[in-house]
Backbone as JSON Lines, residues from 0, in Angstrom:
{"i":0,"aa":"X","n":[107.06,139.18,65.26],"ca":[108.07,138.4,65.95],"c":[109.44,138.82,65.43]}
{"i":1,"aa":"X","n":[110.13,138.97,66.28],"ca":[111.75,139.6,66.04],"c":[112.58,137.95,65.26]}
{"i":2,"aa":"X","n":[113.37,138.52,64.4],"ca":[113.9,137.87,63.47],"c":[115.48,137.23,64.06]}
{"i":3,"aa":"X","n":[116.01,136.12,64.1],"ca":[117.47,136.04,64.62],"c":[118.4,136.07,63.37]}
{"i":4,"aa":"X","n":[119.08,137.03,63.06],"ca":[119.95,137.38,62.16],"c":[121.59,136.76,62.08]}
{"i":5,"aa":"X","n":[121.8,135.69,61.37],"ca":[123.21,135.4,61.78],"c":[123.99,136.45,60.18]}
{"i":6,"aa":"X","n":[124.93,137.33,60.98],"ca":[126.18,137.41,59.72],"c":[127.56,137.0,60.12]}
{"i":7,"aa":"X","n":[127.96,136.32,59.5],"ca":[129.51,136.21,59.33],"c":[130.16,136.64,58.33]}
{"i":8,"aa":"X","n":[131.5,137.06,58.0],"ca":[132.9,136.75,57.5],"c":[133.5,134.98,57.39]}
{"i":9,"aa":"X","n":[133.09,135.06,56.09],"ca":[133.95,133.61,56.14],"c":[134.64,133.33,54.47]}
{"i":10,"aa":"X","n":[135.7,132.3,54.78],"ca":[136.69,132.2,53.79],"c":[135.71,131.57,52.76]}
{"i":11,"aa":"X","n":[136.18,131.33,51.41],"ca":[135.55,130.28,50.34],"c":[135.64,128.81,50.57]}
{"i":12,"aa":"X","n":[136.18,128.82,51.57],"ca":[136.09,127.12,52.15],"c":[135.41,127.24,53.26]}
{"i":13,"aa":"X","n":[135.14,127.99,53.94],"ca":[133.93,128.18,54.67],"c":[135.02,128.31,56.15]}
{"i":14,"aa":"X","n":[135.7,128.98,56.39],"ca":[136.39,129.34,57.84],"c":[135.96,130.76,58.23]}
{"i":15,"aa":"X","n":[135.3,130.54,59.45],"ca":[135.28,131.44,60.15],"c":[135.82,132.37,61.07]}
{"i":16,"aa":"X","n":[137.12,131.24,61.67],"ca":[137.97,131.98,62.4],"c":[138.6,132.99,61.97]}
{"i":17,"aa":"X","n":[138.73,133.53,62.76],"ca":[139.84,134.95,62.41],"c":[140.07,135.62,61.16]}
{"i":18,"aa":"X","n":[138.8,136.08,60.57],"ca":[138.4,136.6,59.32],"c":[140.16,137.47,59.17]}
{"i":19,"aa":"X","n":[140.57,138.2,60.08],"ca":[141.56,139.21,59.11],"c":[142.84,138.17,59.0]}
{"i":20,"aa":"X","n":[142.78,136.94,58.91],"ca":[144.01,136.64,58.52],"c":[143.5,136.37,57.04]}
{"i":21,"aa":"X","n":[141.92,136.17,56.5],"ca":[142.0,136.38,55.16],"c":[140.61,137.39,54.4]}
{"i":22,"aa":"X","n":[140.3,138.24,55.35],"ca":[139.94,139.67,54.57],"c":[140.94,140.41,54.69]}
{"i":23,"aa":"X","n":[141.67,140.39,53.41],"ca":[142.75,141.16,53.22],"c":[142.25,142.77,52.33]}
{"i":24,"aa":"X","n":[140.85,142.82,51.61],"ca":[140.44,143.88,51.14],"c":[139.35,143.99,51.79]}
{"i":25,"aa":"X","n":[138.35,145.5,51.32],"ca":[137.56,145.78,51.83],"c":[137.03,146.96,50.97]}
{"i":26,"aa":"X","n":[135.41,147.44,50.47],"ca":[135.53,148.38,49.49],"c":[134.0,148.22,50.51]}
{"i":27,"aa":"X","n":[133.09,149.84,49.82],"ca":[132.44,150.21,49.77],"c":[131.17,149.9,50.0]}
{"i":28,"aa":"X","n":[131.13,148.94,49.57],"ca":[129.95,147.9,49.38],"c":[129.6,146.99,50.35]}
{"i":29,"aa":"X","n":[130.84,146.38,50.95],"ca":[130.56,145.82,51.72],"c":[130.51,146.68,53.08]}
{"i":30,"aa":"X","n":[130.86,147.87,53.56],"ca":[130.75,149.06,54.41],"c":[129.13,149.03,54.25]}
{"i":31,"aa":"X","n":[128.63,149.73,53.33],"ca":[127.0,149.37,52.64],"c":[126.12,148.22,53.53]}
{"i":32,"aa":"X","n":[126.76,147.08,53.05],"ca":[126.01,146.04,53.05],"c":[125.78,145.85,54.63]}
{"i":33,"aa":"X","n":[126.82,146.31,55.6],"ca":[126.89,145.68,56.85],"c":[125.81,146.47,57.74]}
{"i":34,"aa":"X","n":[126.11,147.96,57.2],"ca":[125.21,149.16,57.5],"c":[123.64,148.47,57.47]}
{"i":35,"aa":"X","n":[123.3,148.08,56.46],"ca":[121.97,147.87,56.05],"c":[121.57,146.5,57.56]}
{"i":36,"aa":"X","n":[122.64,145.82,57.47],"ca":[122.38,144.56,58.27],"c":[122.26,145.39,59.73]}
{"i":37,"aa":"X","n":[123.15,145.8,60.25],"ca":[123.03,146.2,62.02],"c":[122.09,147.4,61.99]}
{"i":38,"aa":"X","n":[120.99,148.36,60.7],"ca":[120.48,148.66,60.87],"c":[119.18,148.37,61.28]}
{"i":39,"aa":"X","n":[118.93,147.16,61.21],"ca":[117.91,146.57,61.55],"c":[117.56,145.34,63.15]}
{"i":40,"aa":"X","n":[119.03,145.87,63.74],"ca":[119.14,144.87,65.25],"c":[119.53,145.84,65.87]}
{"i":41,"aa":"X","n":[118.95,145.91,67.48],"ca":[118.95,146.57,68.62],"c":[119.46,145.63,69.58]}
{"i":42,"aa":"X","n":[119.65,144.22,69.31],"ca":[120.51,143.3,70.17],"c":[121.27,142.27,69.67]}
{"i":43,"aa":"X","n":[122.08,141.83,70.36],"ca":[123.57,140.94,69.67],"c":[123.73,140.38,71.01]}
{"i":44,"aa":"X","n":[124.02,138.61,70.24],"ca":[124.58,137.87,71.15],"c":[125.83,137.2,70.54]}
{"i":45,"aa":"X","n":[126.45,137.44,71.68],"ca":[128.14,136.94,71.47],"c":[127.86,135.89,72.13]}
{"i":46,"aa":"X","n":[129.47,135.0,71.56],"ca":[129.9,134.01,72.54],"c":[130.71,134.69,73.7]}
{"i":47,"aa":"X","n":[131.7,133.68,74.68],"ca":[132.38,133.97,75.6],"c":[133.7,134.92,75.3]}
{"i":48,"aa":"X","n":[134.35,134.4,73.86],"ca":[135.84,134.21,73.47],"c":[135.67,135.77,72.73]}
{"i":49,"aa":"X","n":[134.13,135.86,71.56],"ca":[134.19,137.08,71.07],"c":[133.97,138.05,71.8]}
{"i":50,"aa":"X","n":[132.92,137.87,72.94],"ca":[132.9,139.21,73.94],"c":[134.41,139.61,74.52]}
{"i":51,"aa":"X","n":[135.08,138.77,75.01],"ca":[136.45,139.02,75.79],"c":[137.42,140.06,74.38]}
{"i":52,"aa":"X","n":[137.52,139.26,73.49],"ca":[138.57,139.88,71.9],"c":[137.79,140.94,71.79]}
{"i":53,"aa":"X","n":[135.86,141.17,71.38],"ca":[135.63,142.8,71.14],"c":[135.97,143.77,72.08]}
{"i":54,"aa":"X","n":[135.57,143.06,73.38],"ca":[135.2,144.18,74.69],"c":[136.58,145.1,75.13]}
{"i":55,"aa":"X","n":[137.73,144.17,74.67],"ca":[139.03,144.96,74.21],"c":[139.27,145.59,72.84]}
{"i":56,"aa":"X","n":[138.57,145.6,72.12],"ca":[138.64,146.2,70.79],"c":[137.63,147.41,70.85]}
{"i":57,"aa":"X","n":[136.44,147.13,70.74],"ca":[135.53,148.0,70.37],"c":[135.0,149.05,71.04]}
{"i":58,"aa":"X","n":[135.68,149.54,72.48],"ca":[135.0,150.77,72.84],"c":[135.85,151.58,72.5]}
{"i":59,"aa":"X","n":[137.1,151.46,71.79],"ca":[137.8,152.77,71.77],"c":[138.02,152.96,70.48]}
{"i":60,"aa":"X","n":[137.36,152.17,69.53],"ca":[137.5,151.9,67.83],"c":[136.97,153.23,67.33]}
{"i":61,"aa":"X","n":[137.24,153.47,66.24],"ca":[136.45,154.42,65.06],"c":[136.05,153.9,64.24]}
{"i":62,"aa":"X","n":[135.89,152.51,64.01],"ca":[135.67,151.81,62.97],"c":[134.25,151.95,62.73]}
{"i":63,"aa":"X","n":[133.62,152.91,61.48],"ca":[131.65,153.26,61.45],"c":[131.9,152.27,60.14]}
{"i":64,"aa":"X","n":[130.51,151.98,60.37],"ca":[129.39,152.3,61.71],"c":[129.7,151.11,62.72]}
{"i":65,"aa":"X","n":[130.44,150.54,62.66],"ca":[130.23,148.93,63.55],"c":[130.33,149.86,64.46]}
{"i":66,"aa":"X","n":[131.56,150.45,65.03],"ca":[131.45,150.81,66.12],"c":[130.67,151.07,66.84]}
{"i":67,"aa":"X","n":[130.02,152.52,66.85],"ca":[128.95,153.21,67.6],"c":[127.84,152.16,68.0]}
{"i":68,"aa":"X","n":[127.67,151.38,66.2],"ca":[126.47,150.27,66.41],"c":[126.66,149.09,67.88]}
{"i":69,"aa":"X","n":[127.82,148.45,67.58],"ca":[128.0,147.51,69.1],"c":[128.69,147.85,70.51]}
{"i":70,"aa":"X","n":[128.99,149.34,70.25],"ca":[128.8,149.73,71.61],"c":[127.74,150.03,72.41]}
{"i":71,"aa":"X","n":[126.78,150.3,71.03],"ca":[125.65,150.82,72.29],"c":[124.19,149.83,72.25]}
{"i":72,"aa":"X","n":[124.29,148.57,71.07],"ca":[123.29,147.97,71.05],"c":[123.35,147.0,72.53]}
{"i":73,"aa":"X","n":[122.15,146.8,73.11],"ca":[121.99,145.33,74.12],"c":[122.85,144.29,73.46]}
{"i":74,"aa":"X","n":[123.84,143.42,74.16],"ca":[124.52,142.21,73.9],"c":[124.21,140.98,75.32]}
{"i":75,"aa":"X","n":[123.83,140.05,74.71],"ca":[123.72,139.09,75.41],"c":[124.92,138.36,75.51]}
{"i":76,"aa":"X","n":[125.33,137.64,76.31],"ca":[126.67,136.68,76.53],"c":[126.47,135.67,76.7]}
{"i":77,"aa":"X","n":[126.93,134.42,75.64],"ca":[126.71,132.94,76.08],"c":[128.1,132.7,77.0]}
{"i":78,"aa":"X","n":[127.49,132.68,78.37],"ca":[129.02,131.63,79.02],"c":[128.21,131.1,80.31]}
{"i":79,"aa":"X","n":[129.41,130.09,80.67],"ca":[129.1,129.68,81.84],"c":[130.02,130.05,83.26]}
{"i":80,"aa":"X","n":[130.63,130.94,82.75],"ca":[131.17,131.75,83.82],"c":[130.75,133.1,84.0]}
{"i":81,"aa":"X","n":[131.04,133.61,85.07],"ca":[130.89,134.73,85.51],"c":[131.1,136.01,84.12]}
{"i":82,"aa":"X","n":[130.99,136.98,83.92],"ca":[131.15,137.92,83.01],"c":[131.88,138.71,83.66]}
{"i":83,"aa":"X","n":[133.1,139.7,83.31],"ca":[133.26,140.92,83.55],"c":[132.72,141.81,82.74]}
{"i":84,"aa":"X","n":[131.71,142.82,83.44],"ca":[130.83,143.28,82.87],"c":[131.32,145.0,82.72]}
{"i":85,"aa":"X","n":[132.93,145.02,82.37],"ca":[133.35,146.25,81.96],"c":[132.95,146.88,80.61]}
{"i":86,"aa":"X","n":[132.6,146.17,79.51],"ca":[132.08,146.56,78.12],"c":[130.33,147.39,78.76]}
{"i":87,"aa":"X","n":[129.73,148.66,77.84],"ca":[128.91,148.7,77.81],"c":[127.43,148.01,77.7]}
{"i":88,"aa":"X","n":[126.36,147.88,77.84],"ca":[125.1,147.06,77.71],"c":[125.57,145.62,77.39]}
{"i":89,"aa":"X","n":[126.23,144.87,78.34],"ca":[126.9,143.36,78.17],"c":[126.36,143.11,79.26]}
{"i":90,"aa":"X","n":[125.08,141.65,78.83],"ca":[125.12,140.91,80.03],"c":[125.32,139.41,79.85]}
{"i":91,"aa":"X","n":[124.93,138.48,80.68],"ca":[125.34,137.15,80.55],"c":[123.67,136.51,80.41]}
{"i":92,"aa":"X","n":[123.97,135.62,79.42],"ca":[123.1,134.96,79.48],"c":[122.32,134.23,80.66]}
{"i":93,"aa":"X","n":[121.11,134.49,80.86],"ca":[120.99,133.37,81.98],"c":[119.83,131.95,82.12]}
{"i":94,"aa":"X","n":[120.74,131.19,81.85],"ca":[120.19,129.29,81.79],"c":[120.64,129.18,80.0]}
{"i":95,"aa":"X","n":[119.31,128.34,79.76],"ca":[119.99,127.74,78.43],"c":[119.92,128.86,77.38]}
{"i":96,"aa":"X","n":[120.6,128.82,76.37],"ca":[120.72,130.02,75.19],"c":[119.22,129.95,74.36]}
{"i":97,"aa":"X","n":[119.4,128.28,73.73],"ca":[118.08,128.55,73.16],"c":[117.02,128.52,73.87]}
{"i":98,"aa":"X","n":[116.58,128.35,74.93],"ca":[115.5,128.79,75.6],"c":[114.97,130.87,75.59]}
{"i":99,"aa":"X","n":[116.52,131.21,75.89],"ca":[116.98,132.64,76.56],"c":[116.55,133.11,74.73]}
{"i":100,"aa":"X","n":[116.67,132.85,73.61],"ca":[116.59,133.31,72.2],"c":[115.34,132.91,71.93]}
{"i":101,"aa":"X","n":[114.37,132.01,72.32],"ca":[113.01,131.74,71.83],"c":[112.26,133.03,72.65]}
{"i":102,"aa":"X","n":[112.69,133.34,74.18],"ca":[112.45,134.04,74.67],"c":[112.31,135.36,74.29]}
{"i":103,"aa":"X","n":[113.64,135.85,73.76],"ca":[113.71,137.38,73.26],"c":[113.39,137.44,71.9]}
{"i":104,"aa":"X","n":[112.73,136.4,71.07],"ca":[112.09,136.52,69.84],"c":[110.89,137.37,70.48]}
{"i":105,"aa":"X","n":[110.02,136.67,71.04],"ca":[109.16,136.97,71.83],"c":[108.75,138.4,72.0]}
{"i":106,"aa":"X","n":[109.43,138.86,72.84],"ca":[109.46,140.17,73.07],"c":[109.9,141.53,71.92]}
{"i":107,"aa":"X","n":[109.23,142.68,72.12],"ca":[108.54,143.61,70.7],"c":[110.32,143.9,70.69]}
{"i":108,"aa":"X","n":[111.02,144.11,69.96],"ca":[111.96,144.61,69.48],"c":[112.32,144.76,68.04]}
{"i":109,"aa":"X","n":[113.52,145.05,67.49],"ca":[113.9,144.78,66.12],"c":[114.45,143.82,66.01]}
{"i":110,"aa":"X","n":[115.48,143.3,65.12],"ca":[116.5,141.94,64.53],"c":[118.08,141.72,65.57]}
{"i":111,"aa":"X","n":[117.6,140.58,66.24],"ca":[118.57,140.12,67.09],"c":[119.99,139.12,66.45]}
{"i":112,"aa":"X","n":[120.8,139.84,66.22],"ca":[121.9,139.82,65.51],"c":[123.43,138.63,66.4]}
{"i":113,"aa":"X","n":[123.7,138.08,65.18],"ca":[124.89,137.13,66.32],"c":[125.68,137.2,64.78]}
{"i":114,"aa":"X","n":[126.8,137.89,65.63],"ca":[128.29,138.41,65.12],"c":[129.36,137.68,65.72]}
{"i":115,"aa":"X","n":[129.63,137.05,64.64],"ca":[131.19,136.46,64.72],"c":[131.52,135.06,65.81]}
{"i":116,"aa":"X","n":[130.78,134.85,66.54],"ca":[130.52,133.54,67.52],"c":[130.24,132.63,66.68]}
{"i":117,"aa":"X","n":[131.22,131.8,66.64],"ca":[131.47,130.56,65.9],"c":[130.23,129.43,66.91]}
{"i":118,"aa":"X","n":[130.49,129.01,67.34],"ca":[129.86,128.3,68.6],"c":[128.52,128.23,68.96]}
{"i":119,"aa":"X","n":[128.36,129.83,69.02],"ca":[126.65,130.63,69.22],"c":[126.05,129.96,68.08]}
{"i":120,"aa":"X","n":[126.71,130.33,66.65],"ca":[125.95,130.34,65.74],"c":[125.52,128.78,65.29]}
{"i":121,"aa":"X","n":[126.27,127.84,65.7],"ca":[126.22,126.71,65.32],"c":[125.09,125.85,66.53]}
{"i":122,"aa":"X","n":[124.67,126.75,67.09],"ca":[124.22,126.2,68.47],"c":[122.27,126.28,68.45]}
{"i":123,"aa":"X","n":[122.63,127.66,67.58],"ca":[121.32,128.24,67.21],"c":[120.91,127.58,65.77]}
{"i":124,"aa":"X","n":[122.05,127.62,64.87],"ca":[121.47,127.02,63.7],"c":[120.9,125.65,63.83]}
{"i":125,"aa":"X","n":[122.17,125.1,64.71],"ca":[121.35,123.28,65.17],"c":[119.96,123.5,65.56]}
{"i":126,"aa":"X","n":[119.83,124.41,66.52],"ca":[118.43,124.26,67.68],"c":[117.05,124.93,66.0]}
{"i":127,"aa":"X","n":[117.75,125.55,65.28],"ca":[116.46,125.77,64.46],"c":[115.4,127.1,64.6]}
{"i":128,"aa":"X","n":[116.73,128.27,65.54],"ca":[116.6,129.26,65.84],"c":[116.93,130.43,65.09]}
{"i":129,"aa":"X","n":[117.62,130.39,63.96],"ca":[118.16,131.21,63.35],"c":[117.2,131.58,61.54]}
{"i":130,"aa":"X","n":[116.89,132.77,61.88],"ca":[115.53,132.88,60.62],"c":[116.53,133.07,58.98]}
{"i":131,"aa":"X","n":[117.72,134.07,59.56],"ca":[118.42,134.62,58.44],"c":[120.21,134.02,58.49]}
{"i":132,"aa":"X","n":[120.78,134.19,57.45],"ca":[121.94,133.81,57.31],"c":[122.46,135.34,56.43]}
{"i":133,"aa":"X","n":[123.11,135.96,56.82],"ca":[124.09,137.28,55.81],"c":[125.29,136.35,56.37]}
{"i":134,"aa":"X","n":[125.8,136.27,54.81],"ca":[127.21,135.88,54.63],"c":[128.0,136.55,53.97]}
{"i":135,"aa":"X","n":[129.3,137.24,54.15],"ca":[130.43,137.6,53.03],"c":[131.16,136.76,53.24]}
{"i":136,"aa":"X","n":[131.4,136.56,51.86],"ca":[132.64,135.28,51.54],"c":[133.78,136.0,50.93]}
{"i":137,"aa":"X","n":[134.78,135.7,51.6],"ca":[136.23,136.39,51.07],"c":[136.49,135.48,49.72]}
{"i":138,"aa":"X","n":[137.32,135.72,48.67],"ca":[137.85,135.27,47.72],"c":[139.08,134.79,48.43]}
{"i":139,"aa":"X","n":[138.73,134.12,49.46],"ca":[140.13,133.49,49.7],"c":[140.05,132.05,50.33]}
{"i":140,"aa":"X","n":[140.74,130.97,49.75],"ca":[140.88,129.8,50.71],"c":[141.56,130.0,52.14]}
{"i":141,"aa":"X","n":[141.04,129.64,52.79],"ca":[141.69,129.58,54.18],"c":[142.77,128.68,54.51]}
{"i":142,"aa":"X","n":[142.32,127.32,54.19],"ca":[142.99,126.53,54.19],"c":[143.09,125.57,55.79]}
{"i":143,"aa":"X","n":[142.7,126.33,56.48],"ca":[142.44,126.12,57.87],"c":[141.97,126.84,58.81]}
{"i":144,"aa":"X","n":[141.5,126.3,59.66],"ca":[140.55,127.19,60.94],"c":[138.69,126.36,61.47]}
{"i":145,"aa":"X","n":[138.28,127.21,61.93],"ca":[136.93,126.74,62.07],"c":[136.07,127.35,61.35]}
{"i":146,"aa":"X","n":[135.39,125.87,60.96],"ca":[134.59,126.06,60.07],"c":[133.27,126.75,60.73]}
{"i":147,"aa":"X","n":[132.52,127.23,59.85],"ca":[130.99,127.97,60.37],"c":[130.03,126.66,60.76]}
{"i":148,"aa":"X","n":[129.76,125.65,59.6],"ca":[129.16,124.97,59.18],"c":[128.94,123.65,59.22]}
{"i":149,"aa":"X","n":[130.76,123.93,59.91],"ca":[130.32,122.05,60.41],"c":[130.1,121.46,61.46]}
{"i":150,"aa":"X","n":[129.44,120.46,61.2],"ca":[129.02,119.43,62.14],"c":[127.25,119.63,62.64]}
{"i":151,"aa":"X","n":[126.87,120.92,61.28],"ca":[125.22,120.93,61.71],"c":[124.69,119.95,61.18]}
{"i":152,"aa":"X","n":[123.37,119.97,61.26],"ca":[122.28,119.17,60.09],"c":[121.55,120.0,59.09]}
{"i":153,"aa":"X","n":[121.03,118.75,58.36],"ca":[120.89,119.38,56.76],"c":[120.1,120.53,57.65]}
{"i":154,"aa":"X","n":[120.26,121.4,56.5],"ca":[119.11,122.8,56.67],"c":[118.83,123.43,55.49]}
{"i":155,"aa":"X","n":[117.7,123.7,55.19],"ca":[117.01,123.99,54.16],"c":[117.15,125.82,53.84]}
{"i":156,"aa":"X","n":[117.36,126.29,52.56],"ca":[117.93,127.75,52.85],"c":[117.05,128.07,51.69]}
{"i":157,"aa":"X","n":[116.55,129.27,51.38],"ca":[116.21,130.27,50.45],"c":[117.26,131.55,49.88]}
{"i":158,"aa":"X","n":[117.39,131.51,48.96],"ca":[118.84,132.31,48.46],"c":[117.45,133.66,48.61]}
{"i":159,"aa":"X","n":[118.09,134.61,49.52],"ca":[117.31,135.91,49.34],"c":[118.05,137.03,48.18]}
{"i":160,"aa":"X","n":[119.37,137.5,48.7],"ca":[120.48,137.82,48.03],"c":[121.41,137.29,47.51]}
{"i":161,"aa":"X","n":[122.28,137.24,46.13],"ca":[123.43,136.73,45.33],"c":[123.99,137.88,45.03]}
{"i":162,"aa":"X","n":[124.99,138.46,45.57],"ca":[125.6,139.55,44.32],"c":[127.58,139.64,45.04]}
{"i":163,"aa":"X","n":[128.08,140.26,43.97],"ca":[129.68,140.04,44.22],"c":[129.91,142.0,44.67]}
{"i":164,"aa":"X","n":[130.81,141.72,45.26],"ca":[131.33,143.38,45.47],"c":[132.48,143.59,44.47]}
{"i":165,"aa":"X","n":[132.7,145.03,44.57],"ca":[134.23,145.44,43.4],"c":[134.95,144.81,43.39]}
{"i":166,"aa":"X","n":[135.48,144.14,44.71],"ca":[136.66,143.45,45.51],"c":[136.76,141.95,45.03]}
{"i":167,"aa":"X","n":[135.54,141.61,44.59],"ca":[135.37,139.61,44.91],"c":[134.74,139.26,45.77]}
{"i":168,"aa":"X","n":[134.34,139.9,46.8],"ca":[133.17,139.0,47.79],"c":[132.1,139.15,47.5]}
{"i":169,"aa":"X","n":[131.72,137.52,47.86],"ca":[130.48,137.53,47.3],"c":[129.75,138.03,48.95]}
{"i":170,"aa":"X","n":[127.88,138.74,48.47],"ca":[127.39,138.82,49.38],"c":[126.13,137.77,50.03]}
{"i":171,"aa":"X","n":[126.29,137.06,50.48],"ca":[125.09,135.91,50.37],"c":[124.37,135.95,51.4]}
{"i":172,"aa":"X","n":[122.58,136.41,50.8],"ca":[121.69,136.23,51.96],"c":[120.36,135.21,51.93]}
{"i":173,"aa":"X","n":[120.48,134.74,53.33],"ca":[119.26,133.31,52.84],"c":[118.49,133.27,53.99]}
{"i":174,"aa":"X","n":[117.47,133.05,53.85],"ca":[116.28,132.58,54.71],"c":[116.09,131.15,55.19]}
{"i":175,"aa":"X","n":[116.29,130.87,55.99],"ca":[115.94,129.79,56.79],"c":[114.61,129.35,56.34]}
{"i":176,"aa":"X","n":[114.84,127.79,55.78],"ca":[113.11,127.94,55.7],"c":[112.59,126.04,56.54]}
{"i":177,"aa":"X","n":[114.11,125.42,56.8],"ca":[113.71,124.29,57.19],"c":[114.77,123.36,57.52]}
């Protein structure tokens, strides 16, 4: 059974929005770490807001490996509008999400990945869909924005990974277990 992989970027107070107003560094490791993560997913589901911000960013990026990786993996789209379906392998979800994600567990693939969708992820973690958590945590308070984390219910985690990069971020990976 295919695994649902959430990673984010988030501050030490736990904000998710708009990681580059506080990943201000970036080293090696975490290049490493991300590699290892999208090596193991052949599909990604966005929200509405991140498909629109990548689908203008990312086909003309050099940024490796993300790049190459989410241009050419399958992306699903949570919206309830129509899609412009100018980005490569982008489609729209169709009916409910967690129905549409119990679904594509289902089916033989690799690790179905949800990047940067604040919304998605909180939608899936509620519903009890989400197996993995990869987190980098910036060494930075945010101070404001949206949070990843709030407004779920308790959820039970397994620390898989603990370790810090050159920089200060920590890398945190956990297993869903309840």
């Amino acid at each position: 059974m295919r695994k649902v992989v959430l990673y984010e970027l988030v501050s030490l107070d736990g904000v998710a929005e708009d990681p580059s107003g506080f990943f201000t560094t970036w080293d090696d490791e975490l290049d490493a770490n991300l590699a290892a993560v999208i090596a193991t997913q052949d599909t990604v589901l966005l929200g509405r807001r991140s498909y629109e911000e990548w689908a203008g960013y990312w086909p003309t990026s050099t940024m490796q490996p993300f790049a190459d990786f989410i241009n050419g993996v399958t992306k699903y789209i949570a919206t309830s509008t129509p899609l412009d379906p100018g980005w490569a392998h982008a489609t729209a979800v169709d009916g409910d999400l967690v129905e549409f994600v119990h679904d594509l567990t289902s089916r033989p693939g690799g690790d179905i990945g949800v990047h940067a969708s604040i919304s998605v992820a909180q939608s899936l973690l509620a519903a009890g869909v989400v197996d993995e958590l990869r987190l980098v945590v910036a060494p930075t308070v945010a101070g404001g924005g949206r949070r990843l984390l709030d407004g779920l219910p308790s959820i039970q985690l397994d620390t898989i990974r603990a370790e810090a990069s050159p920089t200060g971020h920590l890398l945190l990976d956990y297993r869903v277990t309840g």
